[in-house]
TIFI-42097 format. One record per residue (C-alpha): y, z negated, x negated. Coordinates in pm, whole numbers. Layout:
+--------+--------+--------+
!      v !      w !      u !
+--------+--------+--------+
!      Y !      Z !      X !
...
+--------+--------+--------+
This chain:
+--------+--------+--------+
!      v !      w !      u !
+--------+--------+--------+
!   -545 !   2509 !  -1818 !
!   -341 !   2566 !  -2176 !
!    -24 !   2644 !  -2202 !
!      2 !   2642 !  -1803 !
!    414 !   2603 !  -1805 !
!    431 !   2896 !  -2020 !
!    227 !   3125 !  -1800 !
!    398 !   2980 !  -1494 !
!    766 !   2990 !  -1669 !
!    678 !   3372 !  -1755 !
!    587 !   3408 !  -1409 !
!    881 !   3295 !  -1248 !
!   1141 !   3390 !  -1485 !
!   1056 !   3750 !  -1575 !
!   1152 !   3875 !  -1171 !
!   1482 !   3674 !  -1230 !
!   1599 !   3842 !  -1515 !
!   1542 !   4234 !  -1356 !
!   1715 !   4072 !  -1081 !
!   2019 !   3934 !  -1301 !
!   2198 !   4313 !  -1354 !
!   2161 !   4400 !   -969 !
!   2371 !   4110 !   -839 !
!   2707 !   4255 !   -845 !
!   2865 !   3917 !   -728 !
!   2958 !   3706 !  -1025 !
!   2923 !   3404 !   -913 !
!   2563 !   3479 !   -749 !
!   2491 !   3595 !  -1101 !
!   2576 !   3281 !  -1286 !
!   2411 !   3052 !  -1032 !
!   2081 !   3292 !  -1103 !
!   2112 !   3262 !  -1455 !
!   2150 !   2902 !  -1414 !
!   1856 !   2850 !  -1263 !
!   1701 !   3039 !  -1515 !
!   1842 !   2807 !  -1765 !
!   1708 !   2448 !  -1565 !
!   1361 !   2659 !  -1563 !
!   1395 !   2695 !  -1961 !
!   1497 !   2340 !  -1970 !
!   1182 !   2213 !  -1803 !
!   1007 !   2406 !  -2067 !
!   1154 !   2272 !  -2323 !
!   1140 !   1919 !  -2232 !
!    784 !   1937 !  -2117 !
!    672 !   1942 !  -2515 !
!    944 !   1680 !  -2592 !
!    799 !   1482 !  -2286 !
!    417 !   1547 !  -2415 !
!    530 !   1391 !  -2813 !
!    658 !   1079 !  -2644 !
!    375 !   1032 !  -2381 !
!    162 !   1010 !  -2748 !
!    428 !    834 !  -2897 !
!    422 !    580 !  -2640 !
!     28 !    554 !  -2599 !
!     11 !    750 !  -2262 !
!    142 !    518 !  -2097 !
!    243 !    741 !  -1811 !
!    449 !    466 !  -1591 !
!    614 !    343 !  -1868 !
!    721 !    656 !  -1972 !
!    826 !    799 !  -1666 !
!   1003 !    524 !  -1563 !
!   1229 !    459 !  -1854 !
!   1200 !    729 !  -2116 !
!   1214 !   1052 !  -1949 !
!   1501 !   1002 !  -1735 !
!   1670 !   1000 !  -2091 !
!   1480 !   1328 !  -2251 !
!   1508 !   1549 !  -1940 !
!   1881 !   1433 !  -1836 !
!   2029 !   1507 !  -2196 !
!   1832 !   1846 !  -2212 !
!   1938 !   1947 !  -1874 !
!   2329 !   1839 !  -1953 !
!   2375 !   2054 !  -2243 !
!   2375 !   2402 !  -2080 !
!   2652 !   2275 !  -1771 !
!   2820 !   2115 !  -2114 !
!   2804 !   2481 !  -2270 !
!   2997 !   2594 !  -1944 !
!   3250 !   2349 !  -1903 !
!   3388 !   2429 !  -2281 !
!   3343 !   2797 !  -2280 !
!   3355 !   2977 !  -1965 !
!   3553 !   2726 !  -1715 !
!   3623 !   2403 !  -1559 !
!   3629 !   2458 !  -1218 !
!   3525 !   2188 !  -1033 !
!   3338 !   2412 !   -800 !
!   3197 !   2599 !  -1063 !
!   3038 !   2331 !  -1241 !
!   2872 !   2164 !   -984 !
!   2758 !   2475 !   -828 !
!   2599 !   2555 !  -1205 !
!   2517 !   2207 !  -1244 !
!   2324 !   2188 !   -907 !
!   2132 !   2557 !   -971 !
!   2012 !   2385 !  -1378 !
!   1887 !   2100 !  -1164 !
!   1731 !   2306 !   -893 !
!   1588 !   2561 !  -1152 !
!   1422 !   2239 !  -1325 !
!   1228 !   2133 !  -1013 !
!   1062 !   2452 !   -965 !
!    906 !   2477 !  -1264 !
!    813 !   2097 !  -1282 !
!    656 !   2090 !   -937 !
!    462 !   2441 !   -984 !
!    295 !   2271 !  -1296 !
!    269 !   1964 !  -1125 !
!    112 !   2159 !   -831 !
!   -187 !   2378 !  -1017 !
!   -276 !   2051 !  -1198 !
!   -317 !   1886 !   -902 !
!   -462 !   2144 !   -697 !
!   -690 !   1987 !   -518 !
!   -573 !   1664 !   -380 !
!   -226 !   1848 !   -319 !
!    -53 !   1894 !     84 !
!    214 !   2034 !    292 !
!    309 !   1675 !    338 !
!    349 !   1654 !    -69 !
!    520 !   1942 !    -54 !
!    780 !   1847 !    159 !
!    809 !   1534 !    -57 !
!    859 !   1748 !   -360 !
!   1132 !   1960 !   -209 !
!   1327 !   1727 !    -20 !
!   1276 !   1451 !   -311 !
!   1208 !   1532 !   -663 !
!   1435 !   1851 !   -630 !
!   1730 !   1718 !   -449 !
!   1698 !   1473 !   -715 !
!   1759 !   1675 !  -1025 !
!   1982 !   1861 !   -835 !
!   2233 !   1594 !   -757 !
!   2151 !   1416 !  -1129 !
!   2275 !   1744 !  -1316 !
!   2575 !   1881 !  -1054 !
!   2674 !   1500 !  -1101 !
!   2693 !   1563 !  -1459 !
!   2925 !   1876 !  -1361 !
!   3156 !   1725 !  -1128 !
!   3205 !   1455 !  -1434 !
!   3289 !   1655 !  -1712 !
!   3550 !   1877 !  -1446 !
!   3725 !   1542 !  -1534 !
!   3683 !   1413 !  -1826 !
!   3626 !   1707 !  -2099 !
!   4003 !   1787 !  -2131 !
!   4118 !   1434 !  -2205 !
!   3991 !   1366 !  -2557 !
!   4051 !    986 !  -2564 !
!   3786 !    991 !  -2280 !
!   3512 !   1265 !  -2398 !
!   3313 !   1083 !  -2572 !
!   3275 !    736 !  -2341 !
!   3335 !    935 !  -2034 !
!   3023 !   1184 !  -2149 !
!   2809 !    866 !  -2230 !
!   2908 !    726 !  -1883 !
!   2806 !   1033 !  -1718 !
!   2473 !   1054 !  -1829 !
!   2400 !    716 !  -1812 !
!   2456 !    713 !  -1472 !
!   2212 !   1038 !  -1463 !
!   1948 !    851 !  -1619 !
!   1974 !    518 !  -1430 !
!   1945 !    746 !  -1059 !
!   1684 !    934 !  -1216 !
!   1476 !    613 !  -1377 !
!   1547 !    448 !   -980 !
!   1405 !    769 !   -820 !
!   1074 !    739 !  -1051 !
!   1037 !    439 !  -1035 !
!   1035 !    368 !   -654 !
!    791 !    720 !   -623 !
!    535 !    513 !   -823 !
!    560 !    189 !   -647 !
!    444 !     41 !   -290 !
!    796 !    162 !   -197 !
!    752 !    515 !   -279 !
!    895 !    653 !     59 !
!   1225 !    444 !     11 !
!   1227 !    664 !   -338 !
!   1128 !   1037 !   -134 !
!   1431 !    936 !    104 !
!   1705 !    860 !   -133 !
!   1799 !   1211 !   -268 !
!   1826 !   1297 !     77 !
!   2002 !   1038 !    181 !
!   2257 !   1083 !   -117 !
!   2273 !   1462 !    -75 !
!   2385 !   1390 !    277 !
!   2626 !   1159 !    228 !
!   2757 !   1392 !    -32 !
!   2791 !   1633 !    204 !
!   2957 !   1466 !    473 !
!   3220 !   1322 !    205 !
!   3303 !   1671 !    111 !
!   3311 !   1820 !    425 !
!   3570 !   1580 !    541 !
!   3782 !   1615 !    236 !
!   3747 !   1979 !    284 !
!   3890 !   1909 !    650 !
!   4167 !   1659 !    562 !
!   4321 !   1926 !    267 !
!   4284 !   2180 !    522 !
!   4485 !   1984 !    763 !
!   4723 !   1937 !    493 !
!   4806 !   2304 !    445 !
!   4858 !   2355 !    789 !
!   5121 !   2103 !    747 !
!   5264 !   2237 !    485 !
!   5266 !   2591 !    668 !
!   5439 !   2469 !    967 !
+--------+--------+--------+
């Protein structure tokens, strides 16, 4: 169907904004409008996507596998960028945005992904789409976040440390679409999981030893 992540963006977006001004927590707010943003992003980098697929001769692998990692990482970086220079950098903050641009992303890429394949589609991919694709633009763009918490006050390292940042996006991001499309595809559906876990695990025992730490301090 034309113009199908236009109707769907529309769609899903619309309801978010009227919800936007009844949050009255401000940080529920700015993870909504994040979202929102990731959602725009996918827009946006669906077109760019579409010129290279023709630039490349629709050569969807190809493509997939080593030039849109680039497009949609870049695209999805610049709004958490935005945030880190102009409203804070908080650590918590920016991965929290970073994570909800990444999340907001994945919804509209799998709905489109979803009415085009309609008819060969399952719970089973489903479950594959959440648990894989989504953790894994997710953890690509609150990555991004987390980095630039470090790096975008020091000056000498901006500019490498931005570059090093993304380049690590792209790389997990090429590695997740490229093992989806290969004989080792469930090795790919597993890994976001497998890093979002081990993310959490890390922080929650950080989160445990600083706690301990205060107490310490206290008594």
């Amino acid at each position: 169907m034309e113009n199908m992540s236009y109707i769907i963006f529309i769609c899903i977006t619309v309801p978010m904004l009227f919800l936007l001004p009844i949050i009255r927590d401000r940080s529920a707010r700015v993870i909504v409008g994040y979202m929102i943003c990731g959602l725009f992003c996918c827009l946006l980098v669906s077109e760019i996507n579409g010129i290279l697929l023709n630039l490349f001769g629709n050569d969807y692998v190809y493509v997939t596998t080593t030039i849109t990692p680039i497009s949609e990482e870049i695209i999805k970086a610049l709004p958490v960028l935005f945030f880190a220079f102009v409203v804070s950098d908080s650590r918590e903050k920016l991965v929290a945005i970073g994570f909800a641009a990444g999340i907001g992303f994945a919804v509209l890429e799998n709905m489109v992904i979803l009415l085009q394949n309609v008819s060969s589609v399952s719970l089973f991919w489903a479950l594959i789409r959440g648990f894989g694709s989504a953790l894994m633009h997710g953890i690509c763009t609150g990555s991004i976040g987390l980095g630039l918490h470090f790096i975008h006050r020091k000056k000498k390292l901006f500019l490498p440390g931005s570059f090093a940042i993304l380049v690590m996006a792209m790389i997990y991001h090429s590695i997740y679409n490229t093992l989806v499309q290969s004989e080792y595809r469930y090795f790919g559906f597993l890994l976001p999981l497998i890093t979002f876990i081990s993310i959490f695990i890390f922080g929650l025992s950080a989160y445990v030893k600083m706690q301990k730490k205060r107490k310490e301090k206290a008594a």
